[in-house]
Structures are given as structure tokens and as C-alpha cells.
N, C-alpha and C positions, 0 to 999 in steps of 0.2 A: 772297262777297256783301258783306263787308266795305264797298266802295266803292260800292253802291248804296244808293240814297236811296226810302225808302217814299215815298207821297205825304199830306202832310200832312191834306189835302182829301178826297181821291178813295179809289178802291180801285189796291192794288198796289205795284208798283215804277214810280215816275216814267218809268223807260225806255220801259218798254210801253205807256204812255199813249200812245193813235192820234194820228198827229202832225197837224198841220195839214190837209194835205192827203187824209188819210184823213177827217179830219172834214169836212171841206167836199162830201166826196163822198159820205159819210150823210147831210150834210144835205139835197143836192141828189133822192136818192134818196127822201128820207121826204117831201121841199116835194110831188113829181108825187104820193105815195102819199095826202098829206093835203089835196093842194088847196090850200095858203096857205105863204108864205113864210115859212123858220124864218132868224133873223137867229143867228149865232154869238156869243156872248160868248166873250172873255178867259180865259184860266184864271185862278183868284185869286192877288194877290200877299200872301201872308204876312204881307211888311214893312207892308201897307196896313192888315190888321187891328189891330182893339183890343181886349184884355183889361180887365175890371177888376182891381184890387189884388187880389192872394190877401189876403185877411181872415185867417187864423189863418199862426201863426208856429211850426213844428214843434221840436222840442227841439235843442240844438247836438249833440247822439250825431248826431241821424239826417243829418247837414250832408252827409256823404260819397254818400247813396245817394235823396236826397229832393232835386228841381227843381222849382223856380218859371221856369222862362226861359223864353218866349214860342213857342218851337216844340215846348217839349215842351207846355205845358197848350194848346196850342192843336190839337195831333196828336191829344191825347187826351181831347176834349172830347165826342166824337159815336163812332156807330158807324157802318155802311156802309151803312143805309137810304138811299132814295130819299130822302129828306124831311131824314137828315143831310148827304145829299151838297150838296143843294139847299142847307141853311142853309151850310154852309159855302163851296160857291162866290160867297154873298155877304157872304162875310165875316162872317155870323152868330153869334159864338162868345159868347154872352150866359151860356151854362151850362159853362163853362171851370171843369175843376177850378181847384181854387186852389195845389192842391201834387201833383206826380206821384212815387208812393215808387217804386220800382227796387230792390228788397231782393237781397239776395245768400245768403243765408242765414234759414232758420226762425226764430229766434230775432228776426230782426230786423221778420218779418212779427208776430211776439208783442208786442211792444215797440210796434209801429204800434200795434193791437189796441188795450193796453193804455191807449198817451196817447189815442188817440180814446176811448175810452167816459167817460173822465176829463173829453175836453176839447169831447165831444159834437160831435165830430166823425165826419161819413160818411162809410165806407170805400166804395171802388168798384172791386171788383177787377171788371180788365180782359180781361182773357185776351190776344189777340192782337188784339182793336178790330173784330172783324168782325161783331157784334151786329146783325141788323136788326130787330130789335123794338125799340129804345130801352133796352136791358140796360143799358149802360155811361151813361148821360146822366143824373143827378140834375139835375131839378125840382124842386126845392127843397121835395122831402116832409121829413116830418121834422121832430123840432126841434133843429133841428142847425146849427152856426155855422159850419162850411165845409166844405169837400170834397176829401177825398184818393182819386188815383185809384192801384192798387196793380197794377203789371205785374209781373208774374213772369219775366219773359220771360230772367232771370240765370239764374233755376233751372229749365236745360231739359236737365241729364243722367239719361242711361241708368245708373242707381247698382246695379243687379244684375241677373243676366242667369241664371234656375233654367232650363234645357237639359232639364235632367229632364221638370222639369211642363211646359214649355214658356210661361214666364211670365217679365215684369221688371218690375221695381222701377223706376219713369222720375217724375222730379220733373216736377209740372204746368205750368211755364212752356215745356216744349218745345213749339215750334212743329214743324210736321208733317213740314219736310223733314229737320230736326235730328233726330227722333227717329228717323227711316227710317233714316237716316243710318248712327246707332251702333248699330241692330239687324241691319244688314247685314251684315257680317262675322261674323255668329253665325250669317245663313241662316235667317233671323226676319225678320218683318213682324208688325204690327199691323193690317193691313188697313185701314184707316181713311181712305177721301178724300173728305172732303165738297168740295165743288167751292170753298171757302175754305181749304183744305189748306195752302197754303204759309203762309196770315197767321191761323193758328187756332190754338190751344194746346190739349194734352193735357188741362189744367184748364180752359178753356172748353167743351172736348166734354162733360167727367162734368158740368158744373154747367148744362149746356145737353140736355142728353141726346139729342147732336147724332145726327144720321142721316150716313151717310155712302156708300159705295165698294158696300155690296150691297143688291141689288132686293130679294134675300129673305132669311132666315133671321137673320145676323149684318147689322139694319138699322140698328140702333141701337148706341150705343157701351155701353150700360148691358150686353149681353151679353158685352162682353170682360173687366168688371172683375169683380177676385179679391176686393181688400179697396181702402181709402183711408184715406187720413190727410187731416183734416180742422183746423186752429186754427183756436176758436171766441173769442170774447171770455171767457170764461168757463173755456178750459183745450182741450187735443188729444183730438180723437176717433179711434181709431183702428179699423177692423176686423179680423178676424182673416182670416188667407188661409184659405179652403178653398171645395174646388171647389163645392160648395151647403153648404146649411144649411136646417132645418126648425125652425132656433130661434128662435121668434116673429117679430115683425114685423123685417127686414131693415132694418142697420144702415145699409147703402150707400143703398137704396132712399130712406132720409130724405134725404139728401145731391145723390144726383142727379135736377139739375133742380132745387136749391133756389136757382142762380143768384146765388149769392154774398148772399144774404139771412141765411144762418144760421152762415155762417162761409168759410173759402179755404181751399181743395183745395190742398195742398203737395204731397200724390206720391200712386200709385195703384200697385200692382200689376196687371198690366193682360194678360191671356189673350193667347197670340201663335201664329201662324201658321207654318210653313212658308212660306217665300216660293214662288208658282204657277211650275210650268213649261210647262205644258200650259193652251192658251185658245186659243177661236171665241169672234171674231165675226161677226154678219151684219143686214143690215138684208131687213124682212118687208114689203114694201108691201098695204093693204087699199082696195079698192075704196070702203070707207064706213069710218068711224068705228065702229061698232055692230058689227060684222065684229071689227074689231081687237080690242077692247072685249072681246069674247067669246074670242076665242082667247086672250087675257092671260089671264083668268080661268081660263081652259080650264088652263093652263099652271103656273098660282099654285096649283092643285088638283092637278097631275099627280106630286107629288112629286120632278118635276126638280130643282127651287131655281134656277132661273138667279141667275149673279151681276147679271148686266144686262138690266135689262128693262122699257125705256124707248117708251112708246107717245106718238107725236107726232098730236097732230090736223094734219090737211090742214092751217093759215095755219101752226102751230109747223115741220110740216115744210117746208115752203117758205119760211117768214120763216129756220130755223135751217138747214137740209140741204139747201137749194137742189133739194127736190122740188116740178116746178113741173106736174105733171100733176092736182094735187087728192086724191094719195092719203093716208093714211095712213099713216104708218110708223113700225114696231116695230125697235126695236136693242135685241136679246137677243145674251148672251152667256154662256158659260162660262168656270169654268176650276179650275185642279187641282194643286196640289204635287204629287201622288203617282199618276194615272194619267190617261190622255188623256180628251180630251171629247167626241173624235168624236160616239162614240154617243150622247150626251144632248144636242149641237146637231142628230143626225139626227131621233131622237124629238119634238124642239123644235118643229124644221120639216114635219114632218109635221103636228104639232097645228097648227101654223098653217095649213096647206096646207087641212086638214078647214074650216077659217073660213075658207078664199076668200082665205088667204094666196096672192100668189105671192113663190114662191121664187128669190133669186140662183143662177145657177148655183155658186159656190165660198163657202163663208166663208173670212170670213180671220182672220189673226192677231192682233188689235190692237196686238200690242206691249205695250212695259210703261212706263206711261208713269206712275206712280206717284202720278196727280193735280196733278201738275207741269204745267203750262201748256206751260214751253217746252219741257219733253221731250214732252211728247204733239204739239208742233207739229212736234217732230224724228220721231216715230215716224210720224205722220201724212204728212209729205213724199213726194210722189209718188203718195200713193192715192189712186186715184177712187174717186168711192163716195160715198155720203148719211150713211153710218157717220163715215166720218173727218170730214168736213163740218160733219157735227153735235159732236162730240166736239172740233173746233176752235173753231165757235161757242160752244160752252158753257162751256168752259175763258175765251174771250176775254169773256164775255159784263159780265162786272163792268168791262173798263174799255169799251168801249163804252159805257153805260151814264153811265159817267161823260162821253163826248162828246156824249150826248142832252143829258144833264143842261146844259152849257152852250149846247144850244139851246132849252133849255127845253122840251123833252119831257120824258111825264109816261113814265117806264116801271119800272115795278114791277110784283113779286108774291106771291102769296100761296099756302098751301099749307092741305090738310084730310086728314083719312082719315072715310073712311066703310064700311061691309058692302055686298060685291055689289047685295043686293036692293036698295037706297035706291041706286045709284049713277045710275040714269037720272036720278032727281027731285033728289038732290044736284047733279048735273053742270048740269041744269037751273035749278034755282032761284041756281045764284051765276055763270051765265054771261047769264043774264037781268038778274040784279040786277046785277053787274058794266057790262055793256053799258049798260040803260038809263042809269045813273048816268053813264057816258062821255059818254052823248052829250047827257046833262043839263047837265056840266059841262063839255065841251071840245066839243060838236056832233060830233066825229067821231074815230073810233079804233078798234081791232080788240082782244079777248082772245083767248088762245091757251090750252090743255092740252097737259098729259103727264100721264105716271106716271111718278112718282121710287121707289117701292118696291111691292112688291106684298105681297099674304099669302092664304093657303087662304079667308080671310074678308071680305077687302077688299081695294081700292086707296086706295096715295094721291096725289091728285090733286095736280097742282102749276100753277097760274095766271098770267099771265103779259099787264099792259094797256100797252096804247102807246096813247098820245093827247099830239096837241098843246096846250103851257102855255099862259097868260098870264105873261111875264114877270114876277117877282115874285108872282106868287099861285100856283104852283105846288102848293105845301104843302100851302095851301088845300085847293085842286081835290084833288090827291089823298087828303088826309084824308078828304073826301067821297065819294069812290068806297073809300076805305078800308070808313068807318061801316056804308055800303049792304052789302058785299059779305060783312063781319064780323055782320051782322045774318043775311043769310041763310046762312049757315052755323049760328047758332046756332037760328033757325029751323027746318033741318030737321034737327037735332040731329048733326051732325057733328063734330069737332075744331075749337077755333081753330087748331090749329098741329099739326101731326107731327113737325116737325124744329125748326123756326124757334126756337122756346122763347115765352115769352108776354112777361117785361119789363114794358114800360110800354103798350107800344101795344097787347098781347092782354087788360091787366087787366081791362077791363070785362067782356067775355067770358069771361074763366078764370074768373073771381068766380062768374059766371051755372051755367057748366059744372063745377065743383068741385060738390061739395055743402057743406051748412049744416056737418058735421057734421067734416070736413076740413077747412073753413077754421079752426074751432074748432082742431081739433089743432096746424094749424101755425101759428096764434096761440100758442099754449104751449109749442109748441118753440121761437120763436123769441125768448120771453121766456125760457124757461131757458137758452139758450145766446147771445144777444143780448139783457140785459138795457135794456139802452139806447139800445137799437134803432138803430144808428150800420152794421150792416152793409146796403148796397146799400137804404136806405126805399123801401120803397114798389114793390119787387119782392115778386113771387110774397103777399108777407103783404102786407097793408093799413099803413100808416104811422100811426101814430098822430096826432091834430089837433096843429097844430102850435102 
């Protein structure tokens, strides 16, 4: 991968970006969908943007592993939201670090540490830039004279591999395919594929408390980890491996999902798997939504655990899985290192069948596509099916997204968890709020649902709006369908986020949903271990006035 080039702008590998011709053919597709003609912009030209001067000048030690040059602070200005994709294909890079560190070694992530508190400077570590909440972007919270942004992305080895307990030791800059990588030959997996898997780091998961690869049980990455090691400004946290503990409040627990506010994730010991040899899949068509709805729940109760179990409303399934009958449809799956799964995709389908499922004649195998785009497009090759369709969609659906974006389509989404009982009037109240607000601000547009995980006590719903921009008010516009849609979630008491993390754009919300009594705490943690408050301002804690 050596000779491939990320996109500095966009999501992905420059290669995979929909070339010309494919874009002109979504666009021509969404102009009859939406009534009005979408005009294509230019991809952005790099050489055409402007930076300001980096403002602070880092020490001559750090010369070898610290950039100021125009495509690194420009790469690592934004993360992959709608709204960063948007500023940067207009060349918007107003919130450009001023310096990008690339440490190679702990000691040197210390040394950053250290000259920033000194020289009141913001650290931002990065992970792999896939943040859509505004995680990696300092706004100039803080009282702080510049900004360094800190990728890890050098320190991404497999440093021990215990067989025994079935556990490694992996430094936090490994990105997802890297770590798969050097677990493989041990016959290990970490299981772990959030659908940003190839450009996501093992230290953005713990400090995001990413959701990833299972519908149930192991949803979150917070259940694979043993222990971590943490540099804070103030000295190393480390926790002790064992498989639980009843010893007060949990070391880790502080750490993950503090989003690089209280210090940087350097390695984790991290719970491993068997790699699967045994997996069904299949897709469940429902007559209604309400049907589907029920048999998920039915299913999230049953003890099964399916790894996959993804329920599409009628427009998702049809906009994503080319079901164009108005159904429903559920892509449930299993699967198994160590015995087959026949029997608990037969049991599967049965409960759905009881809901007015109908049933495929065959599941099938999905392959092993590891979260990889282009191996799931390799595994995918030749199948028909609303399964593979969708699983192709979803993997593409980030640089798509990037070819709306240069037509100025508004498409983004949102996610929540809520309890069965409230899920009618949840589902209700932010697909109302959502809509009105569309057609307030764009006159016309669709929202779409799924379920990204399940549990014996809820789903989590995941959101998903398309409407036409105004060129250059974009942000705007969807900021404003943002505001709406974040309101009525906290309205009927729901999550702002399940997976997402909170950042900049969930703060007002997280503030609201925290209690008095926890923000308090992690105010105090984050002065005892960030004195000077120079880690990531104005995440997850409040920033001091500046």
C-alpha cells in the first residue's frame, strides 16, 4: 500500500474515489429523484489552498518526526464529517494544525507532552482522521497559542502475542488492516470492523469507544480490552491485565471514550478471538417495518446473539440493496471458530418467519471479508442477492458520499440507542424532526433507518438524510437539520451517539445528558492529569474561558 495515496480532502484511497463518469451518473440519478438540476464541482486542488503560518516553532530534538508542510497540516486539519468534507472541498482549512508530530517511539509522545504544557500548547491526537463528530478539529478552545496534531500511526506493532489467555499487547497507532495483519499467523483476530476499519486506529477505537463488526454481545470495543497504557501530561497510566476486577471504580473505564482530553493511548492489551470458520448469511424480507421491528427484538431476546443483524427500512433498502418492492429487510448473520451455525441461522429464521418474515430459500456464506472494502467487493463478485448489494453499498458508501458532496448534496447521519418500549416514539419523534427540518431547509429530501446493533433491551438506530445543498451554504443547511434532529433525541431521552463519540458537535448534548455530578468528576480528572489543560480543549470536559 506503500504507493497509494490517501485523499487529502475526502474519505479513503484516492484510487477508489468514483471517477468522473460514475459521478455524473449519481448525479443524473438523484437530479429525476430530486426535481432540480445538481451542477458537479471539481475535486479540490491542494496546490490552490491556503494555510496560515504555524504560529509556534517546536523544539530542534523534535525536527526529525514533526511537519509543517502543506499536505501534511492540510490532510490533518478535519475529520470525515459531512460538514469537514464540505469545508475542505472548498478549500476551507481555516483550523490547520500548525504542526503534525509523527512520533516513533513513547518517549517521544512524553517530550511532546511535556514542551506543550510548558508552551501551552494543544495536543490533538488523531488516530487515523476518521472522527465525524469534530474530534480531531480544534476551535480555538482553550488558552492555547497553537496546535499540534499527534498521529500515531508509526506505532502500529503487534509487540506480544499471550496464546495462552488469548490476548496482545498491540501499540495504538495500528490501523485495522495492519493489526489483522500480524494477528493472522497466530490464528487470532480481534474482531473489530467498524465500517472505517482500513483508516481507524486501535487508539481511536478505546478513546472513541468505537462500535464495530457485532450486532450483539462484543458491540463495543470497550469489551475486548484487558488493561492500557495511557501518557498523560503529568506522567503514565497503566492498568494491570486481568480478566475482571471488583476493585472500585475501573481504571480503563476512565480512559475510554475520554477522546484524547486526558491523555494518548500508546498500547492496550486487547481480548482476541479465534479467527471464524463457520458463518450464515441471509437476508429476511418484511411486509412492513413494524413486522421487522418485532422480529429483531424477538431475536435480541432469543439468546441467539447473531453477529449481524442489520434491519433496513423500505427507502434504506432500496436506496442501499436495490429492494425495489417496498419491503423491509433484515441481513442477519452468524458465525463461529469452533462449531457450525446452521442451527442458530435455522432457529433465526424461524423467529422471523413467526413475524411475517419471508424466508430465502439458501443462506449463504458471506465470505470473509475482514471489513476491507476491496476484499468484501472480491468476496461479493458474482452474488445476487440484497445481502451482497448491501454489504457493497455500505463498505462504498463513504467515498460516494464524497461525489454528493461535490454536488452539493446534503448527505449525512446520525445514530442513538434507546429501550424497546420508547422505540416507536424515539423512531417517531427524530424521523419527524429530521424530515420537517429537510424540507425547511432544502424543500425536498428523504431520511432512511437501520439497526447497527441490537441488545435484550434496545436497538440502536442509525439515521441516514439526503437533500439537495445550496452551493456554498451547505454546512449551514445541515447544521440546521443537525440542531433539530439532536434536540429531539435529547427530548425523548435517548443517546446523542452509540458509536459516533460526542467531540465538538455532540457537546451540547453530552453536557445536557451527563449528569451535574460527572461533569464535576471529569473536571478533576482532567486537572489532575492535564493541568494545563493543552490535551484535545474543549472535548468531552468543558475548556476553560480563554
Amino acid at each position: 500500500m506503500a504507493d497509494r495515496l490517501r485523499s487529502w480532502w475526502g474519505w479513503g484511497w484516492e484510487d477508489q474515489a468514483l471517477d468522473e463518469r460514475q459521478t455524473a451518473k449519481l448525479a443524473a440519478s438523484l437530479q429525476h429523484r430530486f426535481g432540480i438540476e445538481l451542477a458537479v464541482r471539481p475535486p479540490p486542488d491542494l496546490s490552490s489552498t491556503v494555510l496560515a503560518e504555524p504560529r509556534v516553532r517546536v523544539p530542534d530534538a523534535f525536527a526529525g518526526w514533526c511537519h509543517t508542510d502543506h499536505h501534511e497540516r492540510a490532510s490533518h486539519t478535519f475529520g470525515k464529517a459531512y460538514r469537514d468534507v464540505v469545508r475542505a472541498s472548498y478549500g476551507q482549512l481555516g483550523h490547520s494544525p500548525d504542526v503534525v508530530a509523527r512520533p516513533t517511539t513513547e518517549s517521544q509522545i512524553e517530550a511532546v507532552l511535556h514542551w506543550a504544557s510548558d508552551a501551552h500548547v494543544a495536543v490533538i491526537p488523531y488516530g487515523g482522521g476518521s472522527s465525524v463528530v469534530g474530534g480531531v478539529e480544534h476551535r480555538g478552545e482553550g488558552d492555547v497559542r497553537g496546535v499540534v496534531t499527534l498521529d500515531l500511526t508509526a506505532l502500529d506493532r503487534v509487540l506480544e502475542v499471550d496464546r495462552t489467555s488469548r490476548a496482545a499487547r498491540i501499540q495504538a497507532g495500528a490501523l485495522g488492516p495492519v493489526l489483522e495483519d500480524q494477528l493472522r499467523p497466530h490464528d487470532l483476530t480481534l474482531r473489530h470492523f467498524p465500517q472505517s476499519f482500513e483508516f481507524s486506529t486501535l487508539g481511536g477505537w478505546l478513546a472513541t469507544r468505537a462500535g464495530g463488526h457485532y450486532a450483539s454481545v462484543y458491540t463495543h470495543i470497550d469489551d475486548m480490552v484487558e488493561s492500557m497504557r495511557v501518557v498523560t501530561p503529568t506522567g503514565i497510566s497503566e492498568s494491570r491485565r486481568l480478566p475482571g476486577s471488583g476493585a472500585g471504580p475501573s481504571h480503563d473505564r476512565l480512559f475510554l471514550g475520554s477522546e484524547g482530553s486526558l491523555g494518548v493511548i500508546t498500547e492496550a492489551w486487547m481480548r482476541l478471538q479465534d479467527r471464524p470458520r463457520f458463518k450464515r448469511s441471509s437476508g429476511v424480507r418484511f411486509a412492513n417495518y413494524h413486522d421487522g421491528v418485532a422480529a429483531v427484538r424477538a431475536l435480541s431476546q432469543s439468546g441467539l446473539f447473531p453477529t449481524n443483524c442489520r434491519l433496513l427500512d423500505a427507502t434504506e433498502a432500496a436506496t442501499s440493496a436495490g429492494v425495489t418492492d417496498g419491503s423491509t429487510l433484515l441481513v442477519v448473520g452468524f458465525e463461529s471458530a469452533h462449531h457450525p451455525v446452521d442451527e442458530a441461522m435455522s432457529l433465526a429464521l424461524t423467529c422471523c418467519a413467526d413475524h411475517g418474515g419471508m424466508i430465502p430459500d439458501e443462506p449463504s456464506d458471506p465470505g470473509e471479508s475482514n471489513g476491507n472494502a476491496g476484499e468484501a467487493q472480491r468476496a461479493d463478485q458474482g452474488r445476487a442477492g440484497a445481502v451482497g448489494a448491501w454489504r457493497n453499498a455500505f463498505l462504498r458508501a463513504p467515498y460516494t458520499r464524497d461525489a454528493l458532496v461535490r454536488m452539493s448534496v446534503i448527505v449525512e447521519t446520525f445514530e442513538t440507542a434507546c429501550t424497546w418500549d420508547r422505540f416507536d416514539e424515539t423512531h417517531h419523534a427524530i424521523t419527524t424532526a429530521a424530515m420537517e427540518a429537510v424540507e425547511r431547509v432544502a424543500g425536498v429530501g428523504w431520511v432512511t433507518c437501520r439497526f447497527t446493533h441490537i441488545y435484550p433491551d434496545g436497538p440502536a438506530p442509525y439515521f441516514s438524510v439526503f437533500a439537495p445543498g445550496r452551493p456554498g451554504s451547505e454546512v449551514a443547511m445541515w447544521d440546521e437539520i443537525k440542531v433539530a434532529v439532536s434536540e429531539a433525541i435529547g427530548n425523548v431521552g435517548a443517546t446523542i451517539t452509540h458509536h459516533h463519540a460526542v467531540g465538538r458537535d455532540h457537546a451540547p448534548w453530552y453536557r445536557e445528558q451527563r449528569t451535574e455530578a460527572l461533569g464535576r468528576v471529569l473536571t478533576a480528572a482532567k486537572a489532575a492529569v492535564d493541568p494545563s489543560g493543552i490535551m484535545n480543549p474543549g472535548v468531552i470536559v468543558d475548556a476553560p474561558p480563554t
